[in-house]
C-alpha positions, 0 to 999 in steps of 0.5 A: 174232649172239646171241653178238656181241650178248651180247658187245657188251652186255658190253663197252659196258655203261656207256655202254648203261646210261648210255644208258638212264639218259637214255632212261628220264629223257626218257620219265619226263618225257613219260608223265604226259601220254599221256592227253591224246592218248587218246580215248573212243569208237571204237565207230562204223563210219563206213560202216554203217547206223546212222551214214549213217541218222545223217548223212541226219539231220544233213544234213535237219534239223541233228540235233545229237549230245546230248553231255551232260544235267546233271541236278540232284537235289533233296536233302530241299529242294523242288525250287525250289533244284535249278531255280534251280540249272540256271538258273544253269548255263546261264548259266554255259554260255552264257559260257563255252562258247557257242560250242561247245555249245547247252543245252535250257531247264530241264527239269522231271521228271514226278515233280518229284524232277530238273531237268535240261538237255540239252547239245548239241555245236553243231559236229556231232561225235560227242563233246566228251569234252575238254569235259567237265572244263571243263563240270563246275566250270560246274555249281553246289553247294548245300545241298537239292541235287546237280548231275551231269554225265552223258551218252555224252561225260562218261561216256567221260570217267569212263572215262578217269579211272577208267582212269588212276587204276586203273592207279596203284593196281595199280601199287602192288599189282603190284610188291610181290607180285612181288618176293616171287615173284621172291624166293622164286624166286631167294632174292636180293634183287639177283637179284629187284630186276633183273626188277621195275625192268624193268617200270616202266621199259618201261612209262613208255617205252611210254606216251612212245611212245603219246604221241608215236604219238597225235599222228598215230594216234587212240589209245584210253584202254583202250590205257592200261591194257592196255599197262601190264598187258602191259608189267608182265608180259612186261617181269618174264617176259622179264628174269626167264628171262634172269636165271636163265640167268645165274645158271645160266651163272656157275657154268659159264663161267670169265668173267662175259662168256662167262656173259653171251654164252651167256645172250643166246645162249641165252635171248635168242634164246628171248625173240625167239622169243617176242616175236615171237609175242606181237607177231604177237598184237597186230598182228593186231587191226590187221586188224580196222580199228577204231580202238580194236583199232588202238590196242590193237594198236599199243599192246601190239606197242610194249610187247613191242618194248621189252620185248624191247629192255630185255632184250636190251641194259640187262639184259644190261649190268646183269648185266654190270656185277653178275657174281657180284654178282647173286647178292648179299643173300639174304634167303631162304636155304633154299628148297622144292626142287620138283626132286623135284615135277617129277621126279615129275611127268614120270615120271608124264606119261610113264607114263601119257600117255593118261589125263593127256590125257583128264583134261585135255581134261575139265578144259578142256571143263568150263572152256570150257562157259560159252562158248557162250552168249558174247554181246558187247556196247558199253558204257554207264554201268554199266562205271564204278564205282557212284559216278562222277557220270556214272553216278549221273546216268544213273541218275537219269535213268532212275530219274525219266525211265523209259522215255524216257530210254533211246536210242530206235531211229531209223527214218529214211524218205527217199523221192526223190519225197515222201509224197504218193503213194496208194501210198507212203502204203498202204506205210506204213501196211502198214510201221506195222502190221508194226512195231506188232505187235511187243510190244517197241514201247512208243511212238513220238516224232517227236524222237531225244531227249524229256524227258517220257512224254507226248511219246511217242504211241502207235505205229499211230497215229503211224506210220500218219499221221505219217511222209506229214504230218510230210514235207508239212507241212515240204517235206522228202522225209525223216521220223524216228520214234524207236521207244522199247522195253520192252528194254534198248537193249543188249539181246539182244532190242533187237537182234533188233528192229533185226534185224527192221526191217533185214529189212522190205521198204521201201514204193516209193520209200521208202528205210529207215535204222535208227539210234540206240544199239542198231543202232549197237552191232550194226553194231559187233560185226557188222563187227568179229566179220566180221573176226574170223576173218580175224585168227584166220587172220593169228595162227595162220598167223603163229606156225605159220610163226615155230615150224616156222623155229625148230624145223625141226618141222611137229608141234609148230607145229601142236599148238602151236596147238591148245593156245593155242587150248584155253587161250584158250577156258578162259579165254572161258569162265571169264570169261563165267561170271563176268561175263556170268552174274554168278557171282562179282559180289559179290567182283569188285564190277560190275553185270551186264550181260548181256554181254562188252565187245565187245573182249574175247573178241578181245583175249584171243584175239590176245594169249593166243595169243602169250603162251602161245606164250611158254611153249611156246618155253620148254618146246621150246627146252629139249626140243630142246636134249636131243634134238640130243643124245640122240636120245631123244624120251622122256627129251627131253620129261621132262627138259625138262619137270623143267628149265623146268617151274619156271620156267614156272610161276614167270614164269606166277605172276608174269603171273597177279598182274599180270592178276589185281590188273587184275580188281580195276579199277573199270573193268568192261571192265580187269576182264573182260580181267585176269581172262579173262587170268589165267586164261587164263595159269593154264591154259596153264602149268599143265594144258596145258604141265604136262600136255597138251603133255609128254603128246602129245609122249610119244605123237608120239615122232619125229614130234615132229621131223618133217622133222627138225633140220638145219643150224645152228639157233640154240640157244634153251636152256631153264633147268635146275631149280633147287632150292636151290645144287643145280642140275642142268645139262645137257652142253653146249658151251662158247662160248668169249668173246671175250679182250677180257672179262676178268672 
């Protein structure tokens, strides 16, 4: 089928690339606006405590979500210019989007150095993200004066042009340092500009895609930026194996179609192999049902299915239609030959396997150390860039507002009866003693959200008296209490607290739900790490069953797995010792948080795993092909390793400049996962392709092929090193093309 395929791309190669011309223009024109159908948010579990306590607040006293507060900061003048100021944006607001959102007055800070206004979405939704571009231009300017939006709705808004404007820029980064690569790799400037214009071109049809997906999905903004990371890389991977194949086969097939044809036989089926693996990655994050995963997974399995389609059909046509042309401009005549390197390398691999494996399982121990102490958490403000206004505003409400500016935790009591019960009144009053005990307390209010200090009492007292009055008094058979904290809200500590409250037994009749911020973020990573393992499971077995088809082997899926896994706790590692522990701030430019994004360490696991799988079909395809023809399990693994060795690291180095230019993103959570990706990349194609896997396929000998290769197994061909004009090529048979291709 490979061959009929290779064959067809070559005899139609005009109307296919004419085809892909048309496709490429239509999508040119629709991608520029797949960030209207993305959304912010996707953090919240619709079943979980935090949000039923939510909802029964919604429901009793018509709690509004607080979407925005801007805050206006005086600026050497007296802080009448900055009151006026918030004056004239209510009514400004009032105009423009009364209908839509209800502001607080003008709020005065205790220190008199703010004014600031509370901004409430009036129908009862989670965020008015979309709002926030209209809400900004209502803010006024001036001189002794400086007016900011801020707020969860404007700072998922900050996110997504942060976000889009990254992605612009290490577009421009990316590109450049990978041409280069490829010309060092292929020493032609026709050879290595086929490879680089792949990645664009998936890219924009991608993001099309997830424009026209998000019309009937809810799509993440983080989907923007991962699926142009992934669509770069594996678009620039995948063209680049199939170019060098072809180049290889033209100086072997007495046609550029049979070269064409054993090309998409070869390394064609090899890419689909690892497509599909790669995809498996993605889909697994499906499982997990959150919206945001949903996205991310959606997104990136659209990324490797173009990817895999442009490779399969417009870049054989190019090729086509190029010939001995792609071998056309050099522009680095003499190149390194590392044919020698790799020699060298597989002879001592093969010599000595044991102490490779040791010095290698050191190697990724001391790397992955970091890891146990990974802690995950939701994002805040201090994800975007220093001066993103909505930051500075948060900023400036803490720094002025102190303690109650912070999310306080929401304790809600509902109780079918009422208060008024001797015994329900003794619970509480055994509850607010339990609660008032813990030294992380600092107050309490009776309001989810407060303005000034002296709204926030001190906690027996409210707690002990307050909860059977405040219910008398306005008939309702629910209180609030908003405990306020002297811990981060998205602290390991203000967890554990919630953790606490969660485990307290309720008074009779009492019914307790504990909401704001903090639970909100635990009931997050708790019903997402729940599933985890169950995605774990869906990805391992998945690439298990794909390589023992594709090899006839039950060995190498298996240690296949266990060396994706290596990779991917290398890479978990590294990044909480950059990140989480803050060792390297200063050069990546991010506030310490304390923690990972909470999508991180799964999306680096589900997609890691599919795109070091990318490199194990490479190095086994080649492998095997030695193998069916000798028998010799040894010099099949150090052949195979001498042969695609090169080009291993080379589509690596590429995927490293890719993620690596990513962990340069003004977005905190695009720098954890380009970072934790290229080094994870890094890892898996040097010390544990390299080494570790030629190593145990020393050792494993037959085994290696267990229960052996019978039948008619596609061939999936590796690549021969190439040093120079020098190449060295295996004996294979020849397949001969169709008479129709005549050069």
């Amino acid at each position: 089928m490979a061959a009929r395929l290779g064959a067809l791309a070559y005899r139609h190669r005009w109307p296919i690339i004419a085809a892909w011309l048309v496709l490429f223009a239509g999508t040119a024109a629709v991608a520029p606006r797949v960030t209207s159908v993305l959304k912010g948010g996707g953090y919240s579990i619709p079943t979980s405590q935090s949000d039923r306590a939510y909802s029964l607040l919604t429901r009793t006293f018509g709690y509004r979500a607080l979407a925005f507060t801007v805050v206006f900061h005086r600026d050497g003048a007296g802080i009448g210019r900055a009151a006026r100021a918030a004056i004239v944006f209510r009514k400004r607001l009032s105009r423009a989007l009364g209908r839509r959102l209800q502001s607080s007055g003008a709020i005065l800070s205790g220190d008199r150095q703010i004014v600031f206004v509370r901004v409430y979405t009036r129908p009862r939704q989670d965020f008015g993200i979309p709002l926030t571009r209209r809400l900004r231009p209502l803010v006024p300017s001036g001189k002794g004066f400086t007016g900011y939006v801020t707020g969860p709705s404007a700072v998922f808004y900050d996110m997504e042009r942060v976000s889009d404007d990254d992605l612009r820029q290490m577009e421009i980064v990316t590109f450049p340092i990978a041409l280069i690569i490829l010309l060092i790799i292929f020493g032609t400037l026709v050879g290595s500009v086929l490879p680089v214009s792949m990645g664009p071109l998936t890219v924009t049809a991608a993001l099309a895609s997830i424009f026209l997906l998000g019309h009937v999905l809810n799509m993440s903004i983080f989907v923007l930026n991962t699926a142009s990371m992934l669509g770069l890389g594996v678009a620039i991977d995948y063209s680049l194996f199939m170019v060098q194949r072809f180049r290889e086969e033209l100086k072997r097939q007495p046609t550029t179609e049979a070269a064409l044809v054993r090309t998409v036989e070869t390394a064609g089926m090899a890419i689909t192999v690892s497509a599909i693996t790669v995809a498996i990655g993605f889909l697994g994050m499906t499982l997990l049902r959150i919206t945001m995963l949903t996205s991310l997974g959606v997104g990136g399995s659209v990324v490797v299915g173009i990817s895999l389609l442009a490779a399969l059909t417009l870049l054989p046509a190019l090729l086509g239609v190029l010939g001995q042309r792609v071998n056309a401009l050099a522009v680095v005549p003499s190149r390194l030959s590392t044919g020698r390197f790799w020699s060298r390398l597989s002879a001592l691999v093969m010599r000595r396997p044991w102490p490779v494996i040791g010095a290698v399982l050191v190697f990724v121990a001391l790397m992955a150390s970091p890891a146990h102490a990974l802690r995950v958490g939701v994002p805040g403000p201090s994800i975007l860039p220093k001066d993103s206004p909505s930051r500075v505003g948060a900023e400036l409400l803490s720094r002025h507002l102190g303690l109650v500016s912070e999310s306080p935790v929401l304790v809600t009591l509902r109780s079918d009866t009422g208060f008024r019960s001797s015994a329900t009144r003794l619970g509480l009053l055994a509850l607010a003693g339990r609660i008032c005990r813990q030294a992380i307390v600092a107050g309490v209010s009776g309001a989810p959200v407060v303005n000034h200090a002296r709204q926030v009492v001190g906690c027996r007292r409210a707690l002990a008296f307050g909860a059977a009055r405040a219910a008398s008094l306005s008939q309702r058979r629910v209180a609030l209490f908003a405990l306020y904290l002297r811990a981060d809200p998205s602290s390991a500590a203000a967890e554990a607290f919630v953790r606490y409250l969660r485990g307290l037994s309720p008074p009779p009749d009492v019914h307790v739900l504990i909401g704001g911020q903090t639970a909100a973020q635990l009931d997050f990573d708790t019903f997402l790490y729940d599933r985890f393992p169950w995605a774990i499971l869906f990805v391992v077995i998945s690439v298990f069953v794909v390589l023992a088809l594709a090899f006839r082997s039950l060995l190498l899926p298996i240690k296949a797995v266990v060396m994706n896994g290596l990779s991917v706790l290398a890479a978990w590692g590294a990044t909480v010792f950059v990140f989480q522990d803050g060792a390297l701030q200063q050069i990546f430019g991010f506030t310490v948080t304390g923690s990972l994004d909470s999508i991180v360490p799964i999306f680096v696991f589900c997609v890691l795993f599919g795109i070091s799988t990318d490199y194990e079909v490479f190095l086994l395809a080649r492998v095997r092909e030695e193998y069916r023809q000798t028998g010799d399990n040894t010099a099949s693994v150090s052949l195979g390793l001498q042969r695609t060795g090169r080009m291993i690291t080379s589509a690596a180095l590429i995927m490293v400049v890719v993620f690596g230019a990513f962990s340069f993103a003004r977005l905190v959570v695009i720098k954890e996962l380009g970072f934790a990706m290229a080094v994870g990349v890094l890892v898996d194609a040097t010390v544990i392709r390299a080494l570790l896997v030629p190593a145990a396929m020393r050792i494993a000998g037959r085994w290696n092929w267990w229960p052996g290769i019978r039948g008619a197994v596609p061939n999936m061909g590796g690549f021969a090193a190439t040093s120079g004009a020098d190449l060295r090529y295996e004996t294979e048979q020849v397949v001969a093309a169709p008479a129709s291709g005549v050069d």
